[in-house]
Backbone as CSV, one residue per row, in Angstrom:
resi,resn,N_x,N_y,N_z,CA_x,CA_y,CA_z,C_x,C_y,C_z
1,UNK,130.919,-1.508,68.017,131.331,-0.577,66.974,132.841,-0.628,66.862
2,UNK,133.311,-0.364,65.879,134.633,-0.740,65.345,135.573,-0.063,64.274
3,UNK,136.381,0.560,64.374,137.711,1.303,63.506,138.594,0.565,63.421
4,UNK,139.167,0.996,62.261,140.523,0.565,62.097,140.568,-0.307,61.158
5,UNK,141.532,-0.929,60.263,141.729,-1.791,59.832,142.902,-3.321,60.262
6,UNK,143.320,-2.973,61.027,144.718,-3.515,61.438,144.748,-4.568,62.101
7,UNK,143.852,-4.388,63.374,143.143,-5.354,64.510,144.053,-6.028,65.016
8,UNK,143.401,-7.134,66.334,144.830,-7.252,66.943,144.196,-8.639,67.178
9,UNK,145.215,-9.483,67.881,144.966,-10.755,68.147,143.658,-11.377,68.544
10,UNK,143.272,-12.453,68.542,142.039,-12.964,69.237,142.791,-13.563,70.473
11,UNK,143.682,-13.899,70.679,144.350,-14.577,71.574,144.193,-13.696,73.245
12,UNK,143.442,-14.361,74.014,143.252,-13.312,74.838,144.694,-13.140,76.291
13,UNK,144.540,-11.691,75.868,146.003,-10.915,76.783,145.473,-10.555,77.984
14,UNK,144.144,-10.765,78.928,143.563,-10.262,80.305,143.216,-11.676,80.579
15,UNK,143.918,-11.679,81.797,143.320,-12.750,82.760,141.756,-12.721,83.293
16,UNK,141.474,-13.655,84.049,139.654,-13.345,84.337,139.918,-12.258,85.424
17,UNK,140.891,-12.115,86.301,140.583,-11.185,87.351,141.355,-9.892,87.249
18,UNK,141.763,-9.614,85.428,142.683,-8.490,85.306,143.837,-8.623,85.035
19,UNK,144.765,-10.021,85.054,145.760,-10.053,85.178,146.485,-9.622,83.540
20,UNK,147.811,-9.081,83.879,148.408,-8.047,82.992,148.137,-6.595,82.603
21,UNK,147.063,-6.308,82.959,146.567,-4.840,82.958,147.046,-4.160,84.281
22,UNK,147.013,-2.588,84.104,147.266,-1.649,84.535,146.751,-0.830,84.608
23,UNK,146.183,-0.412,85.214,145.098,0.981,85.671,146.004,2.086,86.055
24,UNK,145.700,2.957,85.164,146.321,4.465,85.323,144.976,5.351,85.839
25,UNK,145.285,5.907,87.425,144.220,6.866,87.862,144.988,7.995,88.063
26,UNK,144.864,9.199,87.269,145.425,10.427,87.500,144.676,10.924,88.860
27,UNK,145.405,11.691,89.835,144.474,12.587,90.795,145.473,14.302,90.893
28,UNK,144.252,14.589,91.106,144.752,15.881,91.772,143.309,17.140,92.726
29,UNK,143.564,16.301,93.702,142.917,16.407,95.223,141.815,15.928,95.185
30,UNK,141.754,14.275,95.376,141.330,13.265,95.187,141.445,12.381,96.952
31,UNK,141.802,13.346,97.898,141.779,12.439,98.643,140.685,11.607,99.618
32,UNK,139.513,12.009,99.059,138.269,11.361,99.527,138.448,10.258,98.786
33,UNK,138.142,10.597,97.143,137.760,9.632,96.512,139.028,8.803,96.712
34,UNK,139.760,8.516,96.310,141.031,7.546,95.502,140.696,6.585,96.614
35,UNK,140.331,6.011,98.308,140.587,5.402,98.737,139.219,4.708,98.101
36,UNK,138.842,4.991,97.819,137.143,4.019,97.689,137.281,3.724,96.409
37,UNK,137.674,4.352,95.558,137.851,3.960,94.316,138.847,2.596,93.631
38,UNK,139.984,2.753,94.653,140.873,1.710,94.831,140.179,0.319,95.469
39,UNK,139.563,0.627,96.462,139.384,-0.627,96.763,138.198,-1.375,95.944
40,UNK,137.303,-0.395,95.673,136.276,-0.926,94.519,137.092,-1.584,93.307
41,UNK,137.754,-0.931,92.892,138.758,-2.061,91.690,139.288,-2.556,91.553
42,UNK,140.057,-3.061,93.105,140.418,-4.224,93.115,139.801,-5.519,93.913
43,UNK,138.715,-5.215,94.396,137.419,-5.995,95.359,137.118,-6.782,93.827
44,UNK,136.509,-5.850,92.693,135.927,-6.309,91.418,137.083,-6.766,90.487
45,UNK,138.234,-6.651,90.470,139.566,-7.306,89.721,140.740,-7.235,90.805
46,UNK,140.845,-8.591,91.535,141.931,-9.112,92.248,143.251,-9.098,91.657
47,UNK,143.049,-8.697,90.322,144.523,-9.399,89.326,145.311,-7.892,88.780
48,UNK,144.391,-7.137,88.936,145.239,-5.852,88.227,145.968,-4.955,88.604
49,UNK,146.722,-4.217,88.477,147.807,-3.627,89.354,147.411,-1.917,88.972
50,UNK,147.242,-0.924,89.815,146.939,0.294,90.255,147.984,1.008,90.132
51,UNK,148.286,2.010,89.179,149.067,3.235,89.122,148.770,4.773,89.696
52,UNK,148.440,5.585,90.947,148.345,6.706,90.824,149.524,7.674,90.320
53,UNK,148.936,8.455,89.790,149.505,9.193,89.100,149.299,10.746,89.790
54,UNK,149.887,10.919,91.209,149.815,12.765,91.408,150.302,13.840,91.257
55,UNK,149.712,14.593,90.298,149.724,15.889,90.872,150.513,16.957,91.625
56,UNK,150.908,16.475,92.803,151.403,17.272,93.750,150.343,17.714,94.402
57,UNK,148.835,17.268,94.816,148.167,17.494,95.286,147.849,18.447,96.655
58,UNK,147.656,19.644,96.314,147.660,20.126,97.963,146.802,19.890,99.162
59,UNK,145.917,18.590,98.643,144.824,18.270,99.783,145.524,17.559,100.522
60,UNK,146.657,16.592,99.983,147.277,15.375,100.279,146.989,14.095,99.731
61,UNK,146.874,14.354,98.580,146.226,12.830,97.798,147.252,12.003,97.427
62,UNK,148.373,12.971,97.726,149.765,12.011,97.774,149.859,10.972,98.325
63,UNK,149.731,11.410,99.637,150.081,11.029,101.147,149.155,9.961,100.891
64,UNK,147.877,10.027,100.943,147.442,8.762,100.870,147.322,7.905,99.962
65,UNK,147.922,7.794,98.316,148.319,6.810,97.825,149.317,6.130,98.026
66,UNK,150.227,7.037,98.906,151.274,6.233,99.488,150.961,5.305,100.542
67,UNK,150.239,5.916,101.187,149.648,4.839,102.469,149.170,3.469,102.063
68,UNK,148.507,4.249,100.902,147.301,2.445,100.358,148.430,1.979,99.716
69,UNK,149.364,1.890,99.165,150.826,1.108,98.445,151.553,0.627,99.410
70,UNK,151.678,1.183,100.685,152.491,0.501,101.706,152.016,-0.342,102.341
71,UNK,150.406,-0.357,102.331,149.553,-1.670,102.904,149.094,-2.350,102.079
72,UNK,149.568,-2.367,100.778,149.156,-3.317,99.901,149.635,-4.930,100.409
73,UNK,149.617,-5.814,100.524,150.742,-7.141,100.900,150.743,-7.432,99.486
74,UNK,150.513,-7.318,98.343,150.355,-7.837,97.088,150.838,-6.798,96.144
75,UNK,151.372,-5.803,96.606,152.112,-5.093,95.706,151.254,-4.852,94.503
76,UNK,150.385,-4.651,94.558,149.479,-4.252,93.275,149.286,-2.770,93.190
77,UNK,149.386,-1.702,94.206,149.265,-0.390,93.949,150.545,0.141,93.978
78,UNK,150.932,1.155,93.264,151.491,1.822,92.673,151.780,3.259,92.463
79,UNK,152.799,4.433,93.258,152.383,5.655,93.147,153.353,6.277,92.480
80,UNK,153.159,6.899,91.172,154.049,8.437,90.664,153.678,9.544,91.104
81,UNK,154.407,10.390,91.339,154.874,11.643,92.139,154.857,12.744,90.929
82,UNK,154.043,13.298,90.402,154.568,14.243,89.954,154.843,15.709,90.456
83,UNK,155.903,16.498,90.187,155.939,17.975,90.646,155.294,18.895,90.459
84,UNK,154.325,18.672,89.045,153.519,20.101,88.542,151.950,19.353,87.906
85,UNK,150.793,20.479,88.132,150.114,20.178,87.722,149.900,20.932,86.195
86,UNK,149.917,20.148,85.127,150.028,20.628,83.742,149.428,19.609,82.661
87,UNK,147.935,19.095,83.376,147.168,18.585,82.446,146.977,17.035,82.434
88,UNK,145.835,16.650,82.105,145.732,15.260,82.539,146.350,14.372,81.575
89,UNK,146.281,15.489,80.265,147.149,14.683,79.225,148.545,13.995,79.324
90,UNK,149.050,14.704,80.136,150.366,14.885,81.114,150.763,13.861,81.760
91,UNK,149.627,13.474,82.948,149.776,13.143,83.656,149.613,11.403,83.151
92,UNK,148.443,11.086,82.123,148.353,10.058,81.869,149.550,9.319,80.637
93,UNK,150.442,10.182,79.956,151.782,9.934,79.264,152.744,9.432,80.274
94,UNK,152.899,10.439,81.385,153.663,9.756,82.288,153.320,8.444,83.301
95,UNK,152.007,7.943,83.155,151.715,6.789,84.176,151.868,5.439,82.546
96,UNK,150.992,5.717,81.215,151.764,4.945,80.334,153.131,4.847,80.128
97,UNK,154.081,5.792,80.001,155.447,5.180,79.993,156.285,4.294,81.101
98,UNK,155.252,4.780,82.460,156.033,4.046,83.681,155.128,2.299,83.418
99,UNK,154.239,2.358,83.073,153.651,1.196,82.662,154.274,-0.048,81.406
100,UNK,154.384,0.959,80.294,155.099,0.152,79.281,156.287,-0.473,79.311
101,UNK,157.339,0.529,80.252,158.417,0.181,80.647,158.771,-0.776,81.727
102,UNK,157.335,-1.394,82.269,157.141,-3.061,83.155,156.404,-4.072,82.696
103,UNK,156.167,-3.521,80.984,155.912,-4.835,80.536,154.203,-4.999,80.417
104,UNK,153.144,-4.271,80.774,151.859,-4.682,80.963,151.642,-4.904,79.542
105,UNK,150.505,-5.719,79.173,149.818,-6.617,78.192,149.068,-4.476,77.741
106,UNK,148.229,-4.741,78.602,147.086,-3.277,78.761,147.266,-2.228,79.855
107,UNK,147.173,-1.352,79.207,147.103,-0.248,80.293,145.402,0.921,79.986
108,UNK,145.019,0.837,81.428,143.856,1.437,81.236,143.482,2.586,81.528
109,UNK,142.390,3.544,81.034,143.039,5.009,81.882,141.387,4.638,82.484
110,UNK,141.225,5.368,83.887,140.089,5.736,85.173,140.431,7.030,85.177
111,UNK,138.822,7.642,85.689,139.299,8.238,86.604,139.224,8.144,88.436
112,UNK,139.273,8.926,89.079,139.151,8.446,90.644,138.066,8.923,91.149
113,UNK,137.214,9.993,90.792,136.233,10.473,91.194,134.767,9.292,91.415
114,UNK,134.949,7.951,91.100,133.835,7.387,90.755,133.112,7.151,89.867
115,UNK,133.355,7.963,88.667,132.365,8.293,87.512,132.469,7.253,86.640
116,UNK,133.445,6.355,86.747,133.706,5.222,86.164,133.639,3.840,86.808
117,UNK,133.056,2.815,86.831,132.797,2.173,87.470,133.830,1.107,87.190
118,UNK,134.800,0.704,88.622,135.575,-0.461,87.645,134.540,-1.770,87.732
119,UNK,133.638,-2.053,88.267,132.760,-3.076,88.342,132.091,-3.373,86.780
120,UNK,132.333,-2.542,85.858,131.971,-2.923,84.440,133.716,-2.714,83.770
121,UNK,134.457,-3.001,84.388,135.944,-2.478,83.808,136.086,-4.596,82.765
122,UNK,135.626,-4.869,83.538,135.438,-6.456,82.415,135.305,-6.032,81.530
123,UNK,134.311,-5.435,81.151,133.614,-5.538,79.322,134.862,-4.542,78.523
124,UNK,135.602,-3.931,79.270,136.803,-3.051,78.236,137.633,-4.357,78.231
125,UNK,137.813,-5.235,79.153,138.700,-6.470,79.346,138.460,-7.317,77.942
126,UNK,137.211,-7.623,77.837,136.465,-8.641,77.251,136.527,-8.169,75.469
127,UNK,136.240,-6.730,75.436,136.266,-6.414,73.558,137.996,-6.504,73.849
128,UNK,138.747,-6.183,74.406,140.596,-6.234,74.510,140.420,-8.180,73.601
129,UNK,140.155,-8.863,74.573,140.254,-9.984,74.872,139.916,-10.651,73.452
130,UNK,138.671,-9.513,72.902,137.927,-10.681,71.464,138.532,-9.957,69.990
131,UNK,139.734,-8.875,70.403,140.560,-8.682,69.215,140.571,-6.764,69.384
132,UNK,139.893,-6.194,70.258,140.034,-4.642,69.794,141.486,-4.535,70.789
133,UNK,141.776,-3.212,70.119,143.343,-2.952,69.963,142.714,-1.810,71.335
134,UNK,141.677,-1.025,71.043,141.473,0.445,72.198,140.095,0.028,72.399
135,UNK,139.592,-0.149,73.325,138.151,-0.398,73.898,137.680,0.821,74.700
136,UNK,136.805,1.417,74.253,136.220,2.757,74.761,134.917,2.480,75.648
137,UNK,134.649,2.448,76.922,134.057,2.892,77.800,133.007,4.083,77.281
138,UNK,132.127,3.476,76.559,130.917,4.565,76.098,129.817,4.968,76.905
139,UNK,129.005,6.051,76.998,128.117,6.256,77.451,126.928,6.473,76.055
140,UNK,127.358,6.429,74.791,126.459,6.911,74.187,125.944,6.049,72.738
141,UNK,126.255,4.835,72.725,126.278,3.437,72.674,125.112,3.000,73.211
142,UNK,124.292,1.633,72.357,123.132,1.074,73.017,123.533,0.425,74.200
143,UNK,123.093,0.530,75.475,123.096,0.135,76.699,124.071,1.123,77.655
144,UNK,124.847,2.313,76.645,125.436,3.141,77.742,124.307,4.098,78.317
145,UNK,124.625,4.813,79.008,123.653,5.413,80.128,124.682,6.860,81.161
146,UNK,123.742,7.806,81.699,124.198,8.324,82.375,123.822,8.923,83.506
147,UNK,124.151,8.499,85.072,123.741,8.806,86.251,124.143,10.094,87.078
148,UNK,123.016,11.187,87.341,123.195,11.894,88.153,124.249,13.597,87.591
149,UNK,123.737,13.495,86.301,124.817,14.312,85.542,124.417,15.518,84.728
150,UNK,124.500,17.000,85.163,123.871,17.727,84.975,123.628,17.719,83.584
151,UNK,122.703,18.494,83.561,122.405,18.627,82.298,122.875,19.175,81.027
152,UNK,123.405,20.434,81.810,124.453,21.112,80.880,125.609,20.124,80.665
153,UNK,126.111,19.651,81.445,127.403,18.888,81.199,126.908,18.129,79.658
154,UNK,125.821,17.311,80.344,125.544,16.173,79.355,125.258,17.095,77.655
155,UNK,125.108,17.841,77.818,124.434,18.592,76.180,125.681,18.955,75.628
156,UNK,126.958,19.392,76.499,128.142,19.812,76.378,128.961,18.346,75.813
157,UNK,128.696,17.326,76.323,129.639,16.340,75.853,128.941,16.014,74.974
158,UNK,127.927,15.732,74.890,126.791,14.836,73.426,127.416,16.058,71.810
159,UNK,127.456,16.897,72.413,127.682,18.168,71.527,129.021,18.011,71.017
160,UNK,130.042,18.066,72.057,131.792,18.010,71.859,131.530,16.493,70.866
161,UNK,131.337,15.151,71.276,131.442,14.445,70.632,130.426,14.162,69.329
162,UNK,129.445,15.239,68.743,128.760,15.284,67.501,129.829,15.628,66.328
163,UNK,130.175,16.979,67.069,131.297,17.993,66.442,132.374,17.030,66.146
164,UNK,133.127,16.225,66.756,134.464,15.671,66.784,134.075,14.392,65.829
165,UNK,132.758,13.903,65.748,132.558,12.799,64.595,132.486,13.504,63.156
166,UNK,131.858,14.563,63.154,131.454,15.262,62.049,133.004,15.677,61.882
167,UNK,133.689,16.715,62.224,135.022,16.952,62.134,135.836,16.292,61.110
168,UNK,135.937,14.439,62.218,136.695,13.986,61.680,136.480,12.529,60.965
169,UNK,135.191,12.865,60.389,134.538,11.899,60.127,134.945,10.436,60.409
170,UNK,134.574,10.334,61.796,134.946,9.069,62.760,133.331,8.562,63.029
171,UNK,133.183,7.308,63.422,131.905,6.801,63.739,131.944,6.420,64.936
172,UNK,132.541,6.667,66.036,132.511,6.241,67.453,132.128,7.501,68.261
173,UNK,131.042,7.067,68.836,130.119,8.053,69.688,130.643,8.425,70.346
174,UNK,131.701,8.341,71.335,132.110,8.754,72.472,133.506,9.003,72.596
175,UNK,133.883,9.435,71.413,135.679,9.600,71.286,135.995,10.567,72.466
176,UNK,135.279,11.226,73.502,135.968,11.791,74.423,136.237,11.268,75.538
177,UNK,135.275,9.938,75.996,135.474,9.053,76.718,136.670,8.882,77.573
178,UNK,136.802,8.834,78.569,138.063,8.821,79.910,138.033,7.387,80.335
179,UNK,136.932,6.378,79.905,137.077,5.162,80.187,137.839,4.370,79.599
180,UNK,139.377,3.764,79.043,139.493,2.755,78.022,140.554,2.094,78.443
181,UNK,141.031,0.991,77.443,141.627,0.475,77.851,142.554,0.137,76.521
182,UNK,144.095,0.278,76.231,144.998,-0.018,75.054,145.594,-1.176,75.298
183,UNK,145.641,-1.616,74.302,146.767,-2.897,74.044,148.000,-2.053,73.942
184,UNK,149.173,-2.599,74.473,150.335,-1.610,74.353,150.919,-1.240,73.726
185,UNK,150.711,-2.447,71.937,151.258,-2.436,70.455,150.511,-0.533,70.256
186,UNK,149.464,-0.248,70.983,148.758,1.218,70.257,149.795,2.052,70.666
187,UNK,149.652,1.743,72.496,150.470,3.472,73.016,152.179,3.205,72.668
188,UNK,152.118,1.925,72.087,153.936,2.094,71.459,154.147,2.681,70.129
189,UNK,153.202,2.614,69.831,152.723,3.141,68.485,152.899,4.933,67.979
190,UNK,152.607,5.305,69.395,152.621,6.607,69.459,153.801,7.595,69.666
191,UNK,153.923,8.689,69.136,155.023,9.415,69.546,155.079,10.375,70.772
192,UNK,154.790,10.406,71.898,154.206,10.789,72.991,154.811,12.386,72.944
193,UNK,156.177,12.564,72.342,156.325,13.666,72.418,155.811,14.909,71.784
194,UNK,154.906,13.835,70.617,154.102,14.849,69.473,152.934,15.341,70.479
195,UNK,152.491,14.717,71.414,151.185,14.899,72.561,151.074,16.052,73.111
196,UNK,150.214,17.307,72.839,150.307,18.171,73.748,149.042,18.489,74.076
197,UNK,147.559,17.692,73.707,146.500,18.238,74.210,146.378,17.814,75.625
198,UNK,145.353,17.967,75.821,144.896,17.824,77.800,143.407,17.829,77.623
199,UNK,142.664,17.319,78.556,141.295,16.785,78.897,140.300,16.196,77.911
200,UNK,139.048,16.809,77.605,138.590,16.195,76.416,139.709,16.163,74.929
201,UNK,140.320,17.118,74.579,141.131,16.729,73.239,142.046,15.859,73.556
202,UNK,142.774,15.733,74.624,143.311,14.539,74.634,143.162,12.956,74.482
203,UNK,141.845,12.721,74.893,140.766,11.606,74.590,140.903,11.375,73.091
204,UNK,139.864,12.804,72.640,140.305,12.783,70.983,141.706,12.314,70.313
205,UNK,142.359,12.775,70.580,143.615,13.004,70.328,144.379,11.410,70.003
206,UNK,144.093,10.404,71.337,144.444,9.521,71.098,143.881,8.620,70.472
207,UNK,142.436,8.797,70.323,141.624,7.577,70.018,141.344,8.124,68.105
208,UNK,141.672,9.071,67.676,142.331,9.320,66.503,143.685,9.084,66.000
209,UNK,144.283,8.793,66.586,145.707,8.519,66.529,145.752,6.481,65.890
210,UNK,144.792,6.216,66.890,144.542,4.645,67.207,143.842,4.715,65.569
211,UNK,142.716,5.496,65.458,142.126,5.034,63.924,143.146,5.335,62.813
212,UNK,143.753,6.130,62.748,144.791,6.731,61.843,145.808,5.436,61.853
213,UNK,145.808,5.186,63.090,146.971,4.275,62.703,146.530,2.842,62.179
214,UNK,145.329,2.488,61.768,144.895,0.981,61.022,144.061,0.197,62.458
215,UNK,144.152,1.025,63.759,144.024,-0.144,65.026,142.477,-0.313,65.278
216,UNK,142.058,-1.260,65.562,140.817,-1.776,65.941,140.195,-0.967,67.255
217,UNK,139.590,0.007,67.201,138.597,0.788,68.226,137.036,-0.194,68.484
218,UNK,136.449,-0.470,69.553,135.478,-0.763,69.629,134.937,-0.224,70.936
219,UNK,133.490,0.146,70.932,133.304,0.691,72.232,132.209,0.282,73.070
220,UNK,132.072,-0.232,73.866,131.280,-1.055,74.789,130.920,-0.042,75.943
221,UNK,129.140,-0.376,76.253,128.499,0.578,76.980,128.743,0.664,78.137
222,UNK,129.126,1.043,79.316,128.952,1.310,80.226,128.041,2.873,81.053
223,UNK,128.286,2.727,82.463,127.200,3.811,83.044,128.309,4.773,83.866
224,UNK,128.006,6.086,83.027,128.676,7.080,83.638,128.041,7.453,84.974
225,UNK,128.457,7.525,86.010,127.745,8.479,87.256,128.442,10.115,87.370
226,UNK,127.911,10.314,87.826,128.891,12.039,88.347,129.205,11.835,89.381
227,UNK,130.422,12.583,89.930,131.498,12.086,90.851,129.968,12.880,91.630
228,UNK,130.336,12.188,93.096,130.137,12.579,94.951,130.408,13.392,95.410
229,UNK,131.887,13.396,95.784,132.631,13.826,96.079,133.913,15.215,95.019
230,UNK,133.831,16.252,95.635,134.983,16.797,95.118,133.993,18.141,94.174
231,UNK,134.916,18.669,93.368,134.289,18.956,92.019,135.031,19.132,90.984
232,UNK,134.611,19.069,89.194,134.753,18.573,88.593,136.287,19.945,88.123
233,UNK,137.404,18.813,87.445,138.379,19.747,86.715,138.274,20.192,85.217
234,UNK,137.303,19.911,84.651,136.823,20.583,83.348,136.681,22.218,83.472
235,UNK,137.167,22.679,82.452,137.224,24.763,82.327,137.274,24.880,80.733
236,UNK,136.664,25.904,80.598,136.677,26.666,79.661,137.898,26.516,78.618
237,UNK,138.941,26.275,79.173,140.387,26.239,78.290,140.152,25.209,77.294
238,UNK,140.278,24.248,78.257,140.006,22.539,77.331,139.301,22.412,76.550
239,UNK,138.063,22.898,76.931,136.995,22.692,76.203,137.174,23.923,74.108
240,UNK,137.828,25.103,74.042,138.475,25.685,73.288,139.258,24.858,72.752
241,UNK,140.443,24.240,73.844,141.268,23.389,72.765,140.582,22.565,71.949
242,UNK,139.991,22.323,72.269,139.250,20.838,71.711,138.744,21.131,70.235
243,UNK,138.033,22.433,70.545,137.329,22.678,69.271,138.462,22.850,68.026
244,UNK,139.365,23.861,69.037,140.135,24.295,67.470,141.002,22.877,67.121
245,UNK,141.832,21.966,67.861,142.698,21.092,67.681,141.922,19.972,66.653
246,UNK,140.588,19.811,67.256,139.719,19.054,65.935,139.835,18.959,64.885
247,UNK,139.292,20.794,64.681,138.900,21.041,63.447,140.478,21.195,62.372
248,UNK,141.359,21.348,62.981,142.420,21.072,62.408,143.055,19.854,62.072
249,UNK,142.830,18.823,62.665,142.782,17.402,62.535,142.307,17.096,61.287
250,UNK,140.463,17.432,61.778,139.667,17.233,60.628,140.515,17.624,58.835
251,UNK,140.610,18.958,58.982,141.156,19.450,57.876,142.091,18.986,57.281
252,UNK,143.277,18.489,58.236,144.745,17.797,57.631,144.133,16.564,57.331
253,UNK,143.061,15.648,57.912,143.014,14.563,57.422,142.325,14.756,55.819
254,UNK,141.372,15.566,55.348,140.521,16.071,54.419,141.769,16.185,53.621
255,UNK,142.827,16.857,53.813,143.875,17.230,53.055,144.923,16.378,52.635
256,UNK,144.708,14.832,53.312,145.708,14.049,52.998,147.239,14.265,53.953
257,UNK,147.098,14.902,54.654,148.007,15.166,55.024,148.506,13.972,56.156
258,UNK,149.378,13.695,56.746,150.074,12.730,57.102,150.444,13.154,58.828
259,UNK,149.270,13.072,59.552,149.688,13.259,61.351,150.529,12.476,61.603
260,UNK,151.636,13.367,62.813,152.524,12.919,63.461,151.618,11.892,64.496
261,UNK,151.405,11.132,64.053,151.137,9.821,65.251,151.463,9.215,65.539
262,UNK,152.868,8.584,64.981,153.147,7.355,65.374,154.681,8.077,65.456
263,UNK,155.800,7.117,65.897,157.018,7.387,66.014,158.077,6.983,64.805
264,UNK,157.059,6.963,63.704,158.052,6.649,62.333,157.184,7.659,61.481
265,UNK,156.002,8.355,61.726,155.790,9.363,61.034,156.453,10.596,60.982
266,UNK,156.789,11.132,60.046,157.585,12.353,59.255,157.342,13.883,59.389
């Protein structure tokens, strides 16, 4: 499935084992997961280089992304420090700008809990590779799927993302999706300072930004699990933003109106 008009090269920018990409994993008290999660994605892509992005974690999820970066011998992991916790939207602006500013081809967002498997992180590689500009990690797509995931959750996201197609009359099932992966022409594209949603609207947020702006969206199935370990940072707040920030979207686009998305918009 596919947005945009603009599209991007066929010329492929991912090596077979990842190379030029960047994995952005936000945490915040993650220190079970992040070690297993790390090594699962780079066991399954030898080539890609690992950004955590913390929090200030009070479990210590610091501490141990620092550990796994100091035993890297290959310099492939990577840790930002942040001081405050103020949203994943946040957190993933600041691991793209530390990214863009070294040059990666792609930068991808995970999360650390597991729920994303990088062992299917190829196929976001592969639509990158055959011309999409943002490759979305779907669950709701023929062959996506979802493991171990309550029920309410699941009626809650099938729902958030009905609303957010209808809204904004978009055709991609899973615009809330936490799985993807940008070509960097998108997130340069963007005015990061216009950015102020967080969790599901932030998803929205960008992957509307990407259609608005002419760019090639395509979204390839993968299998959500529910994290193991931990429990989940979704609340009531986000889930509000989401609705109202939509439906206002929706409306300005209905209206012709001209979103701040990019860094030459007015």
């Amino acid at each position: 499935m596919s947005s945009g008009a603009q599209g991007g090269s066929a010329k492929p920018v991912i090596g077979p084992t990842g190379e030029n990409a960047l994995v952005v994993i936000p945490t915040y008290n993650e220190r079970e997961n992040l070690p297993i999660i790390v090594d699962r994605l780079l066991t399954a892509l030898g080539g890609v280089h690992v950004l955590v992005v913390d929090d200030s974690s009070p479990d210590g999820t610091g501490e141990v992304a620092d550990k796994l970066a100091t035993g890297d011998k290959d310099k492939r992991i990577h840790v930002l420090h942040r001081t405050e916790k103020d949203g994943l939207g946040k957190a993933y602006l600041a691991g793209f700008t530390w990214g863009l500013a070294r040059d990666y081809a792609v930068l991808v967002e995970m999360d650390a809990d597991g729920s994303h498997a990088p062992e299917q992180l190829h196929r976001l590689f592969d639509a990158v590779n055959d011309g999409a500009d943002l490759a979305i990690g779907s669950r709701y797509v023929r062959g996506g799927s979802t493991v171990n995931w309550p029920k309410r959750r699941e009626v809650l996201s099938r729902g958030a993302n009905t609303y957010a197609r209808l809204a904004l009359g978009s055709s991609v099932r899973d615009i809330t999706a936490g799985f993807r992966a940008y070509r960097r022409a998108v997130l340069e594209s963007f005015d990061f300072d216009s950015v102020d949603s967080a969790g599901y609207c932030f998803q929205i947020d960008l992957a509307w930004r990407a259609i608005q702006g002419g760019f090639v969206v395509k979204e390839v199935p993968i299998t959500f699990t529910e994290r193991a370990i931990g429990e989940s940072k979704m609340d009531g707040g986000v889930i509000t933003e989401a609705f109202l920030q939509v439906a206002r979207w929706g409306i300005d686009s209905r209206l012709g109106r001209s979103p701040k998305n990019s860094k030459t918009a007015g």
